[in-house]
N, C-alpha and C positions, 0 to 999 in steps of 0.2 A: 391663233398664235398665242401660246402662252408668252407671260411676263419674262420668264426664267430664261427665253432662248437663248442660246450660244450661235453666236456666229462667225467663223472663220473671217471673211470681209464684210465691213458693211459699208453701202458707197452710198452717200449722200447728197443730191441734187440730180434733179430728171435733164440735165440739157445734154449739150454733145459730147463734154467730157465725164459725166458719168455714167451718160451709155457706152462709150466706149469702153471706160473702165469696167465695168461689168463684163463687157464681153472679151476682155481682155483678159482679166480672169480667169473667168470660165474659160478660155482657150488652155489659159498656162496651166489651170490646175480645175481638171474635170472632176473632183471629187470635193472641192471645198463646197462650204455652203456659206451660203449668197446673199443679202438680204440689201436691194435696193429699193432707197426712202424720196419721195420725190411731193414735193406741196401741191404741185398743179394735178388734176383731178385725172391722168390719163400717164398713156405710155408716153416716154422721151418721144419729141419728135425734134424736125428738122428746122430750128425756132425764123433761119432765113427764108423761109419760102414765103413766110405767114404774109410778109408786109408786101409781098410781086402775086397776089391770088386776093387779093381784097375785094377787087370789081368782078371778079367770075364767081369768089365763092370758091368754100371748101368743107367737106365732111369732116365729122370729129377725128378720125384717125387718120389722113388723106397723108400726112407728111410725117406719121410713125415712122422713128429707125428701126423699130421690130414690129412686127408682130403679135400683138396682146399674146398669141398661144407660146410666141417664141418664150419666154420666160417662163415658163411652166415646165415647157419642153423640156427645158434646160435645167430644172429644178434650182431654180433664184426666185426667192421670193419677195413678194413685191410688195411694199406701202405707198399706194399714189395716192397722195389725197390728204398727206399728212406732215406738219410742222413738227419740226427738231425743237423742244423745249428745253432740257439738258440734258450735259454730255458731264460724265464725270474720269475724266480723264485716270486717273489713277483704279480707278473700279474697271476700267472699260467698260462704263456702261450707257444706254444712248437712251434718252426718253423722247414719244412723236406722240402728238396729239394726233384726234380726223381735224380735218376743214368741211366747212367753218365751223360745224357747233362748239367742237373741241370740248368733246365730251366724253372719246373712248382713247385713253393714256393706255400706252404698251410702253414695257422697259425690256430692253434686250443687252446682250453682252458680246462684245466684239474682242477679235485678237487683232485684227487692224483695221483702222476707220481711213478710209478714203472720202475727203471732203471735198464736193464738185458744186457749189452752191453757186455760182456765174454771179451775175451783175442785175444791180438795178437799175430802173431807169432814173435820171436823175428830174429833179423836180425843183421848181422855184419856189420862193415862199411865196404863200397865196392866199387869201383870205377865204376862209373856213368855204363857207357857201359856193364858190370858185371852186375851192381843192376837191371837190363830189361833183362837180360836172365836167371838172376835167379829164380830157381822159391820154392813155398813150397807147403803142403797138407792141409792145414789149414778147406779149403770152397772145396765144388763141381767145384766152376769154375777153379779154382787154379791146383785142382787137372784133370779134363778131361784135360787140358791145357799138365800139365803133362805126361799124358797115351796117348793123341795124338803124341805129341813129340818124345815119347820113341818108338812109333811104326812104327814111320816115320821114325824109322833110320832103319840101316841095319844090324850095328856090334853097336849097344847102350852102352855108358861106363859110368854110372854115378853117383856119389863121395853125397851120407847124411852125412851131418853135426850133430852128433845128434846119441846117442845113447840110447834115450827111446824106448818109448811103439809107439812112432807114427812114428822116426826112423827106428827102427827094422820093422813093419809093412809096410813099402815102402819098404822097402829095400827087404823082401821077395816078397811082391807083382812086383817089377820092375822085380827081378828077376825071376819070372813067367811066364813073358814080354818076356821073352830072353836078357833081359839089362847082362852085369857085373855091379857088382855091389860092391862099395867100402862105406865100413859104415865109420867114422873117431868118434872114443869118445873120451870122458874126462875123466872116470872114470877107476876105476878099471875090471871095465863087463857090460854087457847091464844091461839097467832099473836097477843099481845102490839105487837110491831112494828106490825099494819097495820089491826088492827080499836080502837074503841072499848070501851067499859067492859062497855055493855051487850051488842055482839055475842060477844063474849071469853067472856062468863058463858052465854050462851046455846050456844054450840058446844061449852063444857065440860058444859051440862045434857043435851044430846042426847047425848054419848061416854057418859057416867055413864047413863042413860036405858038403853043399847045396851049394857050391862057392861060396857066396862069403867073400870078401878079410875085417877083421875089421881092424885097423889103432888104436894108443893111442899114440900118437905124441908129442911131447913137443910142450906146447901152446906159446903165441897164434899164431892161422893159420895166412899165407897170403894164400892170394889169387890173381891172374891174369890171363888178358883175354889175349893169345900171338895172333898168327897171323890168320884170323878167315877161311883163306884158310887150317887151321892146320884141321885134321880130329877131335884131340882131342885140341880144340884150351884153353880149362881151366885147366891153372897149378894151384894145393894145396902146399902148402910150409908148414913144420912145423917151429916152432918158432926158432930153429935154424937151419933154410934157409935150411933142403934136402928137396928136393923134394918126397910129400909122393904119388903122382898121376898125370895123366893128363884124365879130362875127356870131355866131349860132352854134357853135362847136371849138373848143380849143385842142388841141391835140399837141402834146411835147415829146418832142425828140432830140433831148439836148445829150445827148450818152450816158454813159453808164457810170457806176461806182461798181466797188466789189464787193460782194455778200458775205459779209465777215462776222454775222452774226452769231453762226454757230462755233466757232474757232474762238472768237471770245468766251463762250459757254464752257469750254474745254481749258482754258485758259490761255490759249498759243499767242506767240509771239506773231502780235502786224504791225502793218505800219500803213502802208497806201493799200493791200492785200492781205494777205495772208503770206507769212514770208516762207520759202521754202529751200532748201539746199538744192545739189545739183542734181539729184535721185529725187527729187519732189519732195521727204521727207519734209516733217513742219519744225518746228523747235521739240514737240514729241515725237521721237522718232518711229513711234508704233499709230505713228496719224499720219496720209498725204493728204497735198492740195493741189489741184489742178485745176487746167482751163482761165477764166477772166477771174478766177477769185483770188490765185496763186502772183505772189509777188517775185520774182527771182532776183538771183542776184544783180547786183545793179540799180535794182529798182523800176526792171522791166515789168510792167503788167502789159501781156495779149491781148487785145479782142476780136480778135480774129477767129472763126467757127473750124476753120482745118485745124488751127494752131491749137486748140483748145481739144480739139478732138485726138490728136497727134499724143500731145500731155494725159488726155485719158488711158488713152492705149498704156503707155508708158508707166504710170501709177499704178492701173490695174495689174499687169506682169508684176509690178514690184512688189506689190501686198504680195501675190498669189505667192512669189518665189519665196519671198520673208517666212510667211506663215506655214510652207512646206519644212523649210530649212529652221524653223522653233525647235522640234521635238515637240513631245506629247501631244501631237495633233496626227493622230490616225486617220481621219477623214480627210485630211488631206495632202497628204503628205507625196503624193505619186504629180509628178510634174510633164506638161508633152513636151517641152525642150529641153536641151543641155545647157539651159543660160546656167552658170554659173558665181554670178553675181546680178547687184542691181542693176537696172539700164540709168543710163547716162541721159539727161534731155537737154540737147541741145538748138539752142533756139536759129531757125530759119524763118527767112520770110516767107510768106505765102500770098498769093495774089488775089487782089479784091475786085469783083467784075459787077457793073451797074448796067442796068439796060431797062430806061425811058423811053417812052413814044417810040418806038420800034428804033431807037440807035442804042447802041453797044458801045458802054466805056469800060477800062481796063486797063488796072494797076498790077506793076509787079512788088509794090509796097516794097521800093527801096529804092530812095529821088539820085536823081543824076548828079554828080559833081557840077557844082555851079561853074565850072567853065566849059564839059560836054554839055550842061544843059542848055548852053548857048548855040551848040551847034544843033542839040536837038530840036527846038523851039522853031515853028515857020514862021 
């Protein structure tokens, strides 16, 4: 790959909404050229399945949304494996390191940059020695790291932070493992956010049912690494200093932030996100943002993996149509629809579905009016 390249789109982040947008693209405009940039060492996959496949195990490409050859096929070319270091917005030009050495820099040149960078996990502060044995399920690597670990022990004890959907989803899967397994929340029940009173109570009776231990402690945690000869050497402290555990493994699942790193590089306008118009456009109009990194109006951020996939689609078509409808762009100028403008993204709910110890929960992520919820409630 020379330095010099030109790229019609270049879409930035491997999760759902910049595989999307890539192939949304390549849909609307079969002759542009392509270049999708992604940190994690492999093709976009499907980052929800990672955390429900923990106890069985999984091959490196098992929850690819394509195909390693699909890309090729399709003539998109790919940097997996490599960090966005600068963007210089007025150049349009994009610079990626490799991971980890970061020691072979490419600079390439875009007509429009699609920014799909998702979310990180969010993390407490932690004392240095802690922060490197901590670990979360965010990525595949993060996670085997994990399932390695836990199966390397003998008697495994270990304390999630975090009582959602990706929480609760470790927390069965470790316990699958043969871990104990201690969940610690904030709220009043699991996944809080999306279920009711009574489904909330009911997924916290199955966890307890199935061993293991929930926790709802007065905040905020500490935490400490005692003496590392200790079998269970990480004490949990609630906020007024009992102690609610000691385990062998810390694992956090407290959500996400948005990955705004490279949008700051570029210099765009955020705030909680990455702020975007109604067409995803960012405050440069020759830049989107989509998925969990894209703030909308309002000040809605998703994180939701349809909704984010939904916004890829949407961004992708819009670069594609943009960069036809330029001028002086002969390579891609030939489009396979009649859109004649950009799409509109309009925000709908999508449904979020959990399924522990063989029961099935199921959000349509949009709560009842508190006086139907009275009738809906048994």
């Amino acid at each position: 790959m020379e330095d010099t390249n030109l790229y019609d789109i270049v879409v930035v982040g491997c999760g759902a909404a910049g595989s999307a947008a890539v192939e949304a693209a390549r849909m609307q405009a079969p002759e542009a050229s392509i270049l999708f940039v992604g940190e994690e060492d492999r093709p976009a996959y499907k980052r929800t399945k990672i955390s429900k496949a923990i106890a069985s195990g999984f091959e490196r490409t098992e929850f690819s949304l394509q195909e390693e050859s699909w890309y090729a096929i399709n003539n998109i070319d790919t940097a997996f494996g490599f960090r966005v270091t600068a963007v210089d917005a007025d150049a349009h030009t994009l610079t990626f390191v490799s991971q980890p050495e970061e020691r072979i820099a490419t600079t390439v040149t875009w007509r429009k940059l699609v920014l799909a960078t998702g979310a990180a996990p969010v993390l407490p502060p932690l004392p240095q020695a802690l922060r490197l044995t901590s670990l979360h399920s965010h990525d595949i690597a993060r996670t085997e790291e994990l399932r390695s670990r836990v199966t390397a022990l003998s008697e495994p004890v270990v304390a999630i932070v975090g009582d959602g959907i990706l929480g609760v989803e470790v927390g069965e899967q470790l316990s699958k493992l043969g871990a104990t397994v201690h969940i610690i929340g904030k709220g009043q029940y699991p996944l809080e956010p999306y279920l009711n009173e009574a489904a909330g109570t009911e997924i916290a009776a199955v966890l307890v049912h199935n061993g293991i231990t929930i926790h709802r402690p007065v905040q905020p945690l500490r935490y400490s690494l005692q003496d590392q000869r200790d079998k269970r050497p990480i004490r949990i402290e609630a906020g007024d200093g009992s102690e609610i555990c000691r385990v062998d493994t810390l694992v956090f699942c407290m959500g996400f932030r948005p990955r705004t790193e490279v949008a700051v590089l570029a210099g765009l306008d955020t705030g909680a996100a990455i702020r975007v118009d109604g067409q995803l456009h960012t405050s440069n109009p020759d830049i989107y943002a989509c998925g969990d990194c894209a703030e909308h109006p309002a000040g809605r951020v998703t994180h939701l993996w349809r909704d984010a996939q939904r916004q890829g689609e949407i961004a992708g078509r819009n670069a594609a149509w943009a960069v036809a409808t330029m001028g002086g762009t002969p390579s891609s100028g030939r489009l396979e629809s009649d859109q004649t403008s950009e799409q509109e993204y309009m925000y709908q709910p999508f449904r979020l579905k959990c399924e522990v110890f063989d029961r099935y929960f199921f959000s349509i992520c949009r709560p009842a009016p508190a006086a139907k919820q009275a009738e809906l409630t048994p």
